[in-house]
ROLUM-965784 format. One record per residue (C-alpha): residue in three letters; y, z, x. Coordinates in steps of 0.5 Angstrom, whole numbers, plus 2048, in hexadecimal, padded with zeros to 3 digits. Layout:
// residues N
{site 'ALA' {Y Z X}};
...
//
This chain:
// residues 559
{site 'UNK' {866 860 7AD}};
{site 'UNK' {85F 861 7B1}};
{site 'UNK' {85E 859 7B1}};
{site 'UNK' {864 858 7B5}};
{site 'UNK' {862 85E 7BA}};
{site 'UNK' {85B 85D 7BB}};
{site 'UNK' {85B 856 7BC}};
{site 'UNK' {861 851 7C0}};
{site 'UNK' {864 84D 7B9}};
{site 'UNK' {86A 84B 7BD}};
{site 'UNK' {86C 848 7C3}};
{site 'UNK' {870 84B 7C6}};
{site 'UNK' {876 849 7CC}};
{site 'UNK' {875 84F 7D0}};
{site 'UNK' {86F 850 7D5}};
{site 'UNK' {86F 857 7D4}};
{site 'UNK' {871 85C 7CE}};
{site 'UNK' {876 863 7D0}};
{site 'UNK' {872 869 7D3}};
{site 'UNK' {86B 865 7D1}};
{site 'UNK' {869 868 7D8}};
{site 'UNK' {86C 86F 7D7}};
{site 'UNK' {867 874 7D6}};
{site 'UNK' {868 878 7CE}};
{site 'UNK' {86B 87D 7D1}};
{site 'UNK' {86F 87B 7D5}};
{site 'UNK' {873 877 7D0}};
{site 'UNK' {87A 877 7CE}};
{site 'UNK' {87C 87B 7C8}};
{site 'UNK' {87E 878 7C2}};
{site 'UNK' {884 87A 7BE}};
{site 'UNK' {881 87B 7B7}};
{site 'UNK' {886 875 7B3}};
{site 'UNK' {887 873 7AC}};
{site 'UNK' {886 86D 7A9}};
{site 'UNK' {87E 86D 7AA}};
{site 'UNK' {87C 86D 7A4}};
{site 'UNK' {878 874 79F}};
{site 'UNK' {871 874 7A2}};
{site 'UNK' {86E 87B 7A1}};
{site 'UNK' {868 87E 7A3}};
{site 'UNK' {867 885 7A4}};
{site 'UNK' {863 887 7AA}};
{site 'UNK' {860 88E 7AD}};
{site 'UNK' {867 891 7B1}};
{site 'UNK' {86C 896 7AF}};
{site 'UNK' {871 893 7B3}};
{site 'UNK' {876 88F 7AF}};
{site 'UNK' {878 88A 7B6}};
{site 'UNK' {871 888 7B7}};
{site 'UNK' {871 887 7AF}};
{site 'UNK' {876 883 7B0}};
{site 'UNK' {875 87F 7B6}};
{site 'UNK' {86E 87E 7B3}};
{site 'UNK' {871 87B 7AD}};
{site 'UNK' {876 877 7B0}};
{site 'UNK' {86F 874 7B4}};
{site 'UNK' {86B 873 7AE}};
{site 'UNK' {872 86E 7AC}};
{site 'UNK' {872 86A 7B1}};
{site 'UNK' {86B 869 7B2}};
{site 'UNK' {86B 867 7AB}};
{site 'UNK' {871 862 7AD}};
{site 'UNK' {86D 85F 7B3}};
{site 'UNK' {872 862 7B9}};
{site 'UNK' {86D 865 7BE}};
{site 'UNK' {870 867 7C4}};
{site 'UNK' {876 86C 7BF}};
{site 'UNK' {870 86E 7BA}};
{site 'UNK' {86C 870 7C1}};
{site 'UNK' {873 874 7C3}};
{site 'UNK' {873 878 7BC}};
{site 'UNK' {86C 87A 7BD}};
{site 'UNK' {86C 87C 7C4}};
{site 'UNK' {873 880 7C2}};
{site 'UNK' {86E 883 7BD}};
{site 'UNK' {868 885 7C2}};
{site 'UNK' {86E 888 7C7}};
{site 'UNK' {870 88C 7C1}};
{site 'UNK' {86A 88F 7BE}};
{site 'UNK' {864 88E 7C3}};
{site 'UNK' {860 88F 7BE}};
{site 'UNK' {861 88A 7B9}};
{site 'UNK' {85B 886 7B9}};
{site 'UNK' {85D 880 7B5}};
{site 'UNK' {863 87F 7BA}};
{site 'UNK' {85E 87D 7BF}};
{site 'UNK' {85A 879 7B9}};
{site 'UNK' {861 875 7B9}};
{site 'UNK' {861 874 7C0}};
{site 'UNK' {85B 871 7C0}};
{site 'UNK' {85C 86C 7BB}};
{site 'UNK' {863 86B 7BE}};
{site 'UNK' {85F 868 7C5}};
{site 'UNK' {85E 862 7C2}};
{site 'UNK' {858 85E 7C4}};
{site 'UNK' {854 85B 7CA}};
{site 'UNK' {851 85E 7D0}};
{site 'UNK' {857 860 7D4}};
{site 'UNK' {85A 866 7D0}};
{site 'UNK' {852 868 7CE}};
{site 'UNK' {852 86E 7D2}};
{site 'UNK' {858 870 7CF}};
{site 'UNK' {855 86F 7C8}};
{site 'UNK' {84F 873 7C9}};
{site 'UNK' {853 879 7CD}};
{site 'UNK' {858 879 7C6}};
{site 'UNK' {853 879 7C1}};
{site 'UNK' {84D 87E 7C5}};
{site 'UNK' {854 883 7C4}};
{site 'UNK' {855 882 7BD}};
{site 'UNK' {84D 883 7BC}};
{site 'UNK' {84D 88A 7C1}};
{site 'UNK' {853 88C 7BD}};
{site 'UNK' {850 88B 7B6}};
{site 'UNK' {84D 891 7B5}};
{site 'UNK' {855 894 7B2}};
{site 'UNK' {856 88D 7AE}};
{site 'UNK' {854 88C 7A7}};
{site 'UNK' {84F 888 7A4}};
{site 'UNK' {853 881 7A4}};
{site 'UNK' {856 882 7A9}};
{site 'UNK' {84F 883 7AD}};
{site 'UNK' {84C 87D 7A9}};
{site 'UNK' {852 878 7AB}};
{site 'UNK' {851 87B 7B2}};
{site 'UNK' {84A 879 7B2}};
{site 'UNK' {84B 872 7B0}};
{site 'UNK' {850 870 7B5}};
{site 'UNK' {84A 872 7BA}};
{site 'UNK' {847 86D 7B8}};
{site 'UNK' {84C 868 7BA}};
{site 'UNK' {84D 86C 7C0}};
{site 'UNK' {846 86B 7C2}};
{site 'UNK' {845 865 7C1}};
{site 'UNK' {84B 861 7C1}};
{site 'UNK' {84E 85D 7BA}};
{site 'UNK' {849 858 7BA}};
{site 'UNK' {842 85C 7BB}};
{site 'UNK' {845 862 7B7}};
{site 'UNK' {847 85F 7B1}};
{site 'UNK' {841 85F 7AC}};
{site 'UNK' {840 866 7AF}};
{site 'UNK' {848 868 7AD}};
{site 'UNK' {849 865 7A7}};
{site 'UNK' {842 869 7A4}};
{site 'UNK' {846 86F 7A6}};
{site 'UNK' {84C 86E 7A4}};
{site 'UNK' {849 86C 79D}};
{site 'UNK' {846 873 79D}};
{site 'UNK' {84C 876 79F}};
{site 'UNK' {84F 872 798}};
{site 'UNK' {849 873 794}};
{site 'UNK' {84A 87B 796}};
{site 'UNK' {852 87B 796}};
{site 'UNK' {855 875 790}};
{site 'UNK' {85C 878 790}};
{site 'UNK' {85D 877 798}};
{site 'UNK' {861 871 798}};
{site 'UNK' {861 871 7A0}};
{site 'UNK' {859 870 7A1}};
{site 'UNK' {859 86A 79B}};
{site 'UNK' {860 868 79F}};
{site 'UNK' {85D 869 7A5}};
{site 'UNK' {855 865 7A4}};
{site 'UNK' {85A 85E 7A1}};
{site 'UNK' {85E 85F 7A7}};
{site 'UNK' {858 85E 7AB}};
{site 'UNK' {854 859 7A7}};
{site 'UNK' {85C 854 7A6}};
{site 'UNK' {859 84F 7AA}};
{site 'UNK' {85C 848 7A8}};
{site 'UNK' {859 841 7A7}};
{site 'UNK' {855 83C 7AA}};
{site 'UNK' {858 835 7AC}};
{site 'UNK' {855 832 7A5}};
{site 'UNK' {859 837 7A1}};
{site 'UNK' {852 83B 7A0}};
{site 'UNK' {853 843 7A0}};
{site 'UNK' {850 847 7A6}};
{site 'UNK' {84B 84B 7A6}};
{site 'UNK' {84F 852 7A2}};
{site 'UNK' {855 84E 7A0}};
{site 'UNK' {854 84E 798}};
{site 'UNK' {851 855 798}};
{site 'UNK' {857 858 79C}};
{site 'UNK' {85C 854 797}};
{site 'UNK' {857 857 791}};
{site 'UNK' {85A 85E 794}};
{site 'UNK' {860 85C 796}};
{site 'UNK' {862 859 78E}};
{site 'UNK' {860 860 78B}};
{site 'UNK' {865 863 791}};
{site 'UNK' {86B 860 78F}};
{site 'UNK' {86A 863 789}};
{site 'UNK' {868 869 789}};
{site 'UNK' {86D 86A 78F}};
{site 'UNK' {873 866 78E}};
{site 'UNK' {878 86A 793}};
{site 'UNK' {873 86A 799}};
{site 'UNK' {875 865 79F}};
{site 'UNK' {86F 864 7A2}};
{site 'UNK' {86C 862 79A}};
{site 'UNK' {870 85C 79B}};
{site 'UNK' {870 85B 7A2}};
{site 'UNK' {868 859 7A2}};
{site 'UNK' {869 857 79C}};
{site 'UNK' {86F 851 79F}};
{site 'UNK' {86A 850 7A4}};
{site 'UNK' {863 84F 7A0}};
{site 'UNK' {867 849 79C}};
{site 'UNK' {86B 846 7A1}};
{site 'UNK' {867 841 7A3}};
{site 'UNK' {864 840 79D}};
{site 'UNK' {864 83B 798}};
{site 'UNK' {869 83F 793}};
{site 'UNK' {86D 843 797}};
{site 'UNK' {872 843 791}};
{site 'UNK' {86D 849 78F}};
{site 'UNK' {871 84D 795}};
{site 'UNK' {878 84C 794}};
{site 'UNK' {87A 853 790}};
{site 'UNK' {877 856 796}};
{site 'UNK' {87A 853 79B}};
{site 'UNK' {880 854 798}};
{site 'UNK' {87F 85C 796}};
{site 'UNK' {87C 85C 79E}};
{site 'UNK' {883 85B 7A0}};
{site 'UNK' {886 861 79C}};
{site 'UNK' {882 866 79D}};
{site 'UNK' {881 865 7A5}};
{site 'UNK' {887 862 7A7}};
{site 'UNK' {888 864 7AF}};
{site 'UNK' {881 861 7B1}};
{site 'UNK' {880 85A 7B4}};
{site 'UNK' {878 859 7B3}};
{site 'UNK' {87A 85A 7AB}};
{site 'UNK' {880 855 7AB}};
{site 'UNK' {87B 850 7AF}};
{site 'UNK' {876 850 7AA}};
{site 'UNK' {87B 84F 7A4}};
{site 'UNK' {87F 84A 7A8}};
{site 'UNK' {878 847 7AA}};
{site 'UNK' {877 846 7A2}};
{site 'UNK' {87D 843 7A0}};
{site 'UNK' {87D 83F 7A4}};
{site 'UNK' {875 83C 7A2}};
{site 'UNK' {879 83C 79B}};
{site 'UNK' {87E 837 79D}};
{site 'UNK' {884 83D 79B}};
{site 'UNK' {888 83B 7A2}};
{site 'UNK' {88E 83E 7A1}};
{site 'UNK' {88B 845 79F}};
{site 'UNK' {885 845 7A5}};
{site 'UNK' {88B 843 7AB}};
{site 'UNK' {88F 84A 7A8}};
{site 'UNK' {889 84F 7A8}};
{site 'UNK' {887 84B 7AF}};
{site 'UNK' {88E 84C 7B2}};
{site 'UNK' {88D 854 7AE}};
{site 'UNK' {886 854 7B3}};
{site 'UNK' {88A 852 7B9}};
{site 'UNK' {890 857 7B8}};
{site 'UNK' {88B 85D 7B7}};
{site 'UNK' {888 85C 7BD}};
{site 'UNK' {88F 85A 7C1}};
{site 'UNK' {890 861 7BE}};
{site 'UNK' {88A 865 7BF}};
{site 'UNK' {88A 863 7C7}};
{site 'UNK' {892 865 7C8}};
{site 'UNK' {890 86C 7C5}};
{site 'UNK' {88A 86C 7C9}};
{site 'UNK' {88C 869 7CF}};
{site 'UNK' {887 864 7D0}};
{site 'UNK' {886 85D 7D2}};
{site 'UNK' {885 858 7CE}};
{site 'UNK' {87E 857 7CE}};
{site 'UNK' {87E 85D 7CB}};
{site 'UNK' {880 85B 7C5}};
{site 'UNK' {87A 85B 7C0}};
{site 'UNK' {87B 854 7BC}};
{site 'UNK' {883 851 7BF}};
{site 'UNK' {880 84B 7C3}};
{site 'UNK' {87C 849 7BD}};
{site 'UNK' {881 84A 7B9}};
{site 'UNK' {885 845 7BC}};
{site 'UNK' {880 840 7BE}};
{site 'UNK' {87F 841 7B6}};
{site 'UNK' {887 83F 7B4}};
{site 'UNK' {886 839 7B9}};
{site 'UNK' {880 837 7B4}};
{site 'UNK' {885 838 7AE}};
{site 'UNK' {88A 833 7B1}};
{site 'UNK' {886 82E 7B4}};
{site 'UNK' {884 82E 7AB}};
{site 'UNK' {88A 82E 7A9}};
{site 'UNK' {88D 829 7AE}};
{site 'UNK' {892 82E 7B2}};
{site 'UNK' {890 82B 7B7}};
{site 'UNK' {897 82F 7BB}};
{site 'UNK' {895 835 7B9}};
{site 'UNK' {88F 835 7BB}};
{site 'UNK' {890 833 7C2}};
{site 'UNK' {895 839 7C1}};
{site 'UNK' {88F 83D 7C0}};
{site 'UNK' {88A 83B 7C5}};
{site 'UNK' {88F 83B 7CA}};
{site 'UNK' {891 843 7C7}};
{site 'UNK' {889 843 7C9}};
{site 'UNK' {889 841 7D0}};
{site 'UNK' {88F 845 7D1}};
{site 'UNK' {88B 84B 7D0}};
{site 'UNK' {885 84A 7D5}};
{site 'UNK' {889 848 7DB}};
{site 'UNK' {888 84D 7E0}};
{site 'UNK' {883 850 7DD}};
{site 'UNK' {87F 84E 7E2}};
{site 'UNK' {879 84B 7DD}};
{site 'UNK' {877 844 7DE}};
{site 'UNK' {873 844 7D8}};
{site 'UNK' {87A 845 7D3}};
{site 'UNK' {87E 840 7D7}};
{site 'UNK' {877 83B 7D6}};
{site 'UNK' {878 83B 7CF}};
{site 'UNK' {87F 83D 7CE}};
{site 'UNK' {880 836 7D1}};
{site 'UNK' {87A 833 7CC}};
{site 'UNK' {87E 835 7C6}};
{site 'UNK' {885 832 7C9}};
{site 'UNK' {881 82B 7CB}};
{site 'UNK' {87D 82B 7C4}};
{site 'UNK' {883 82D 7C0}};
{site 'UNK' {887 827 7C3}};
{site 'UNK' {87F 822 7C2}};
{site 'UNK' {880 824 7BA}};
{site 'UNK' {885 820 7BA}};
{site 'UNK' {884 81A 7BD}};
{site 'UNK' {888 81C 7C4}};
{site 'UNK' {883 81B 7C9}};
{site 'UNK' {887 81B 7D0}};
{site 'UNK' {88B 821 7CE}};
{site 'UNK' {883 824 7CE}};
{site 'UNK' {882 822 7D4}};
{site 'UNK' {888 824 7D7}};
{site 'UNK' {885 82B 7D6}};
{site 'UNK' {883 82F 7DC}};
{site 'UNK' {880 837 7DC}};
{site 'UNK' {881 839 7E4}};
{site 'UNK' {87A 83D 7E6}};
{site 'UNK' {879 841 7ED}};
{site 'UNK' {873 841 7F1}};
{site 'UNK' {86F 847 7ED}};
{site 'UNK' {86F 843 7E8}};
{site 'UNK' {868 841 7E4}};
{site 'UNK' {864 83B 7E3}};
{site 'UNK' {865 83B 7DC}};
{site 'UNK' {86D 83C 7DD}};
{site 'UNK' {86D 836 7E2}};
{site 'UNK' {868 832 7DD}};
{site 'UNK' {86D 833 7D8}};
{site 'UNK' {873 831 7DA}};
{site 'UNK' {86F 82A 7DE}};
{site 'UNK' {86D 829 7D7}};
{site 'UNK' {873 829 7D4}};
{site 'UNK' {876 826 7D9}};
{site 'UNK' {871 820 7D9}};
{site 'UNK' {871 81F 7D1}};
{site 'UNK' {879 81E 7D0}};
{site 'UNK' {879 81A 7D6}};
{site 'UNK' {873 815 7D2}};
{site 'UNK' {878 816 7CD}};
{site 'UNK' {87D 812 7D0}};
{site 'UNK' {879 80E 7D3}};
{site 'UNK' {877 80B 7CC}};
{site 'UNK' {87E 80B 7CA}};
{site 'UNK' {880 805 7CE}};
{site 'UNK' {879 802 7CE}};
{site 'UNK' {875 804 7D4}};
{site 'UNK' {86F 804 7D2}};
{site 'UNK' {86C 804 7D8}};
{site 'UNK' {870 80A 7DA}};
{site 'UNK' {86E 80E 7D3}};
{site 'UNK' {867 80C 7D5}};
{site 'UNK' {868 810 7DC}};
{site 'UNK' {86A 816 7D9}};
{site 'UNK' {864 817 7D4}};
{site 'UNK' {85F 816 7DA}};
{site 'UNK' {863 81B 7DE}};
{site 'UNK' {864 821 7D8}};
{site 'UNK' {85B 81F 7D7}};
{site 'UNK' {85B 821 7DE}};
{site 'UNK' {85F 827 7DD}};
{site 'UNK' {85C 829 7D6}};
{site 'UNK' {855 829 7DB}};
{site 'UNK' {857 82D 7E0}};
{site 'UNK' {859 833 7DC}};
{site 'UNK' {854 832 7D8}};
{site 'UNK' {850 834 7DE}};
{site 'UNK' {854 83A 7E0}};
{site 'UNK' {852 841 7DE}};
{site 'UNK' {853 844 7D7}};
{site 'UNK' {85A 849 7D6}};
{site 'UNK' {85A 850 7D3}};
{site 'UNK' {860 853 7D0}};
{site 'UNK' {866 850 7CE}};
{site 'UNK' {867 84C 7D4}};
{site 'UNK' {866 844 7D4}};
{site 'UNK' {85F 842 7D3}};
{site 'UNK' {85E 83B 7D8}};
{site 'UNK' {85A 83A 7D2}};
{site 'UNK' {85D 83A 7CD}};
{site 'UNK' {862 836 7D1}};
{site 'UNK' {85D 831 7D2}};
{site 'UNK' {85C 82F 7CA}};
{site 'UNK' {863 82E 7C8}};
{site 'UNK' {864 829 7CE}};
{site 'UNK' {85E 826 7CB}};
{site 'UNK' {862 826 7C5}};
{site 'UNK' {868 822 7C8}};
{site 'UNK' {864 81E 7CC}};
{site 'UNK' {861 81B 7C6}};
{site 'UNK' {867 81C 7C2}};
{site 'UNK' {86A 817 7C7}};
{site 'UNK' {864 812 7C8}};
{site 'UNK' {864 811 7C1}};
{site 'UNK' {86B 80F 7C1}};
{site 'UNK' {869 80B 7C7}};
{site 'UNK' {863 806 7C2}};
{site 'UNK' {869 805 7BD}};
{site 'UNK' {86E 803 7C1}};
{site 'UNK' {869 7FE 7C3}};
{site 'UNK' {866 7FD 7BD}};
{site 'UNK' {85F 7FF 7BD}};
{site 'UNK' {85F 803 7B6}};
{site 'UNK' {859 805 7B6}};
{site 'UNK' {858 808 7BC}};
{site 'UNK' {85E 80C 7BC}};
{site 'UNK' {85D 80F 7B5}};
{site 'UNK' {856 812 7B7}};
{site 'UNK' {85B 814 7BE}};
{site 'UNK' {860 818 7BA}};
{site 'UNK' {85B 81A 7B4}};
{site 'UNK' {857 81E 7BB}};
{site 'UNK' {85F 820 7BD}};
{site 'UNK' {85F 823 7B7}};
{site 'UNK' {858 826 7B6}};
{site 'UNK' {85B 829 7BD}};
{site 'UNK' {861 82C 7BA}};
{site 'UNK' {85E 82F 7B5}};
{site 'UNK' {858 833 7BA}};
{site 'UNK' {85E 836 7BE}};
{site 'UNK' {85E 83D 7BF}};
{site 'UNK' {862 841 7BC}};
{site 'UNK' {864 846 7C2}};
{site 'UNK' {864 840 7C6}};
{site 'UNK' {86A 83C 7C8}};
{site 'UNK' {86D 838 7C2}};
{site 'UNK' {86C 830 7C3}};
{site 'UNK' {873 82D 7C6}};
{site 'UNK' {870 826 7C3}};
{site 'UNK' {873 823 7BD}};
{site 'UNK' {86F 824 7B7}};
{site 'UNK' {868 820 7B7}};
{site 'UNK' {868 81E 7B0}};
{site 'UNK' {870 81C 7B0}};
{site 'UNK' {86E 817 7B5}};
{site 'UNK' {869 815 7B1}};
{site 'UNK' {86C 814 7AB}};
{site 'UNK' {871 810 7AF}};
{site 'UNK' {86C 80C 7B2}};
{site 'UNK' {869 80A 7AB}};
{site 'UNK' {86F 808 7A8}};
{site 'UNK' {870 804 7AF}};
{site 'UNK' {869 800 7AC}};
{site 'UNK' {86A 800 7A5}};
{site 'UNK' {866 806 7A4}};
{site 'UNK' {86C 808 79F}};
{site 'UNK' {867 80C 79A}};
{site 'UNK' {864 810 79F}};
{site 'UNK' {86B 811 7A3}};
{site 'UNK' {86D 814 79C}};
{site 'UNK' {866 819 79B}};
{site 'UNK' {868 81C 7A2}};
{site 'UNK' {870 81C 7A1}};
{site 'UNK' {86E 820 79B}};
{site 'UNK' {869 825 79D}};
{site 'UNK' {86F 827 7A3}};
{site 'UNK' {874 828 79D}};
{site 'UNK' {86F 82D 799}};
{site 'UNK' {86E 831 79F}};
{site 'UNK' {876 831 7A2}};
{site 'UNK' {87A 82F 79B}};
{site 'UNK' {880 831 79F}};
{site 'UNK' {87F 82C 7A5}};
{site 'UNK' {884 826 7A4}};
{site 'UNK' {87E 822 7AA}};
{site 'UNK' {879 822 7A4}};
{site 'UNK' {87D 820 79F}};
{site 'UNK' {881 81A 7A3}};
{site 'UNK' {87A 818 7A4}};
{site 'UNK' {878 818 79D}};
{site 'UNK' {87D 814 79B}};
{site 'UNK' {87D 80F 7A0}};
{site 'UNK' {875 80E 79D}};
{site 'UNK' {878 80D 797}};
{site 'UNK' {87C 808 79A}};
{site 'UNK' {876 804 79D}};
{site 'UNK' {873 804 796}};
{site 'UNK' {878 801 792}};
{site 'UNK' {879 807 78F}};
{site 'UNK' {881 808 78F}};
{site 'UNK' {882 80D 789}};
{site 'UNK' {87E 811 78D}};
{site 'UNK' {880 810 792}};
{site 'UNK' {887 812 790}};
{site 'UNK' {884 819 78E}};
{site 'UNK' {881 81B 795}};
{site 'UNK' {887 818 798}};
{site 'UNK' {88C 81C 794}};
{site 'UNK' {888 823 795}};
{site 'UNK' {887 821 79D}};
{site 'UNK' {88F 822 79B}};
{site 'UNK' {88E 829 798}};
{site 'UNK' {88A 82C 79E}};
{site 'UNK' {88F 828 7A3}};
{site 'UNK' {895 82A 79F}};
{site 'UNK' {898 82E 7A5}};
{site 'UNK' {896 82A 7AA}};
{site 'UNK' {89A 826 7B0}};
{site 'UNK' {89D 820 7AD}};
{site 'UNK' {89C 81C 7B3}};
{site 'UNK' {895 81B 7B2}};
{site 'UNK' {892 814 7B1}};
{site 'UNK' {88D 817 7AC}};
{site 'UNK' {893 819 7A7}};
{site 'UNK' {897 813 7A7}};
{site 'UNK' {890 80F 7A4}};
{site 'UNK' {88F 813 79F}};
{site 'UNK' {896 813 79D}};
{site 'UNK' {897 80C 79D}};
{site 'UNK' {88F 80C 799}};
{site 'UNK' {893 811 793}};
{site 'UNK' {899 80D 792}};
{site 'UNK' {896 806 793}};
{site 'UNK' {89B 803 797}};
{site 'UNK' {897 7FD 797}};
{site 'UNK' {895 7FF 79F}};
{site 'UNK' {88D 7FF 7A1}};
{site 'UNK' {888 803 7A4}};
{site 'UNK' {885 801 7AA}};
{site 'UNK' {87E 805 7A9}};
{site 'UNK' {87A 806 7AF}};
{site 'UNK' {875 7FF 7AE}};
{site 'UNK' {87B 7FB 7AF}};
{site 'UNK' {87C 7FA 7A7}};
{site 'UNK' {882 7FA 7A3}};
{site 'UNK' {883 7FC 79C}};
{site 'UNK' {88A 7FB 798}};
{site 'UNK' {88D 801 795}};
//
């Protein structure tokens, strides 16, 4: 999808990409390899290899795997030098921003020479990706989305410009749930796609990423599923499908395609030989099935799979992945309530490393340190903590902007404000001041909700989780209950949000209901480890063994 390539969607562990300094010529050749998907194009060359590396490009641009669609579509140039769309492909593979531009600029000012041999359409979508080149995704927009409508008006069976235009202009949500500007006209595009070309990977590829994080994605689960046979063999597919179960709560089924995407990219790298930050989707794969177990109570399985991760980055030599390696064990150990474990957590970081790196890890570290600070009540320690990560968020705040993949001080600074809100509002409560720490975490979480997606992930626990349990403690238990439910409408399958509806539940006197919310809170949690405290009240909740459930303001209710 053109949307992933030319704007950084995902965070990513690794500071570099394979090969992403290496010259188009002097790229690797690929294995032309099955399990790709069908996409066709026909293009202006009499040789059947570059024919075919070409299509092999179109599949995995379709897909959102970059650096192997750039491999395919220098493999075609190499084959047929001739071959303008080849370069056409190597443009669009670049990606964005300034550091690759004049290597954008080089590639399409070849495809432009070499149009004099090529047919209309392709010399009309040549043009049209110049406009990107030229100008960049941002300012080429309108100019670009213009002339490939033409290209559309002009060509209607072509199903690789309408494709092509909706990949483009998939551009999610705001944090309100509001489309973003081209979001509703793409799903318009794509919804004719899927049924017009119900057999064609990138259709449900894009078409699973425009509704993931909408408020039905249920809409794209057929896809998601066909997804999965027809391009079986590549983890950014698998990903977005895995990504998409999960949103709809089907736990076990997101962990077997997740583990499907790991396994791909395992194999991709032993066939090509390559490090493991070469893999395309692998590490967020995994910090994905740590999310899953986090949902379902596997707390085992998912230290498994975290520890799987730090494992994979050792050696490498890359600060940035052993930094956020180590968030995610520390922040899988916060989810359930293991506070000490998290601050046992230590990522070792050379003297190369970044501002940004060192900001995070001290940022880490501070936070679960305040946290246990609040566990045996000194406060006093717990409000050090805050000024000290206020201190720290200022100073990267202050720290030149990153470009690329590598951690921007930035973006680190807003999820240290995020936790230091996070924390000081858990501070007020424990002191009593309601009504100061609900504005705090109401700002926690209004922080949240602002981080950049191709930023780190926020290593805090949730904000609104914190305040529905500070507005329990206060006997807010309505307005506990509306942010209790609002997280089960967005993750069903998490177990957290359902244990917090019931106890909600609870607080007001509501027991039937309670018993309902307790019992689906089992459902999710149905193969978690049974030592968890968690599992043991809702059980005894169900049965009604005639014990009580302490709720967070220190009230009881009879089962």
């Amino acid at each position: 999808m053109l949307a992933r390539l030319l704007r950084a969607e995902e965070p990513s562990l690794f500071s570099h990409a394979p090969w992403e300094d290496i010259p188009n010529a002097e790229l690797p050749t690929p294995p032309l390899r099955d399990g790709l998907g069908q996409a066709h194009m026909q293009v202006s060359t009499r040789v059947p290899l570059a024919q075919a590396y070409f299509d092999q490009g179109l599949r995995l641009l379709h897909l959102g795997w970059g650096t192997e669609a750039r491999r395919a579509f220098a493999e075609a140039a190499r084959q047929d030098p001739r071959l303008a769309m080849a370069f056409w492909g190597l443009a669009l593979t670049r990606g964005a921003g300034g550091r690759f531009a004049a290597e954008r600029n080089e590639a399409i000012r070849q495809a432009l020479a070499l149009c004099e041999g090529a047919t209309d359409l392709e010399q009309r979508h040549i043009v049209a990706a110049s406009l990107l080149a030229d100008k960049g995704p941002a300012n080429g927009r309108q100019s670009f989305v213009r002339e490939m409508e033409y290209l559309i008006e002009l060509y209607p069976e072509d199903v690789e410009a309408r494709l092509l235009l909706a990949g483009f202009l998939v551009d999610g949500y705001e944090p309100s749930g509001r489309p973003c500007p081209g979001q509703s006209y793409a799903q318009s595009l794509l919804r004719e796609l899927v049924r017009t070309h119900p057999h064609h990977e990138g259709v449900h590829h894009a078409w699973v990423s425009a509704l993931v994080d909408s408020s039905r994605p249920e809409g794209a689960l057929a896809s998601a599923r066909q997804l999965v046979a027809l391009a079986p063999q590549v983890g950014p597919a698998l990903l977005g499908v895995g990504r998409l179960l999960q949103r709809l709560g089907l736990t076990g089924e997101a962990h077997e395609v997740l583990q499907r995407a790991v396994e791909a990219d395992d194999a991709y790298l032993a066939r090509e030989t390559l490090p493991a930050n070469a893999a395309p989707c692998a590490e967020l794969a995994m910090r994905l099935l740590v999310t899953g177990c986090a949902e379902a109570g596997q707390y085992g399985e998912g230290q498994v799979w975290a520890r799987r991760l730090r494992a994979r980055v050792e050696g490498l030599g890359d600060g940035q992945a052993v930094v956020l390696s180590a968030c995610v064990l520390s922040g899988l150990h916060l989810r359930f309530g293991f506070c000490r474990a998290a601050a046992d957590i230590h990522g070792g970081l050379g003297e190369g490393a970044t501002a940004a790196e060192r900001g995070l890890l001290e940022g880490l570290r501070l936070y679960t340190r305040g946290l246990c600070a609040l566990e045996v009540g000194k406060l006093f320690e717990a409000e050090r903590v805050c000024g000290l990560l206020d201190a720290l968020h200022t100073a990267l705040t202050d720290e030149r902007r990153a470009e690329g993949r590598i951690l921007c001080p930035r973006d680190v600074a807003r999820v240290l404000e995020t936790a230091s809100q996070e924390l000081r509002g858990a501070l007020e409560a424990r002191r009593g001041d309601s009504a100061r720490a609900e504005a705090t975490l109401i700002r926690a979480f209004r922080l949240e909700r602002r981080l950049r997606p191709v930023g780190p992930p926020a290593f805090s626990r949730p904000a609104r989780e914190t305040l529905a349990r500070t507005r329990l403690r206060f006997g807010r238990e309505d307005k506990a209950l509306e942010l209790a439910l609002e997280l089960v409408a967005e993750r069903p399958g998490s177990g957290h949000a359902r244990l917090l509806a019931a106890e909600a539940r609870v607080g007001q006197g509501d027991f039937p209901e309670a018993a309902r919310d307790f019992t689906h809170f089992l459902e999710c949690w149905r193969q978690a480890d049974a030592h968890l405290p968690e599992l043991r009240r809702a059980r005894s909740f169900v049965t009604g063994r005639g014990h009580a459930l302490r709720l967070v303001g220190g009230t009881e209710a009879p089962y």
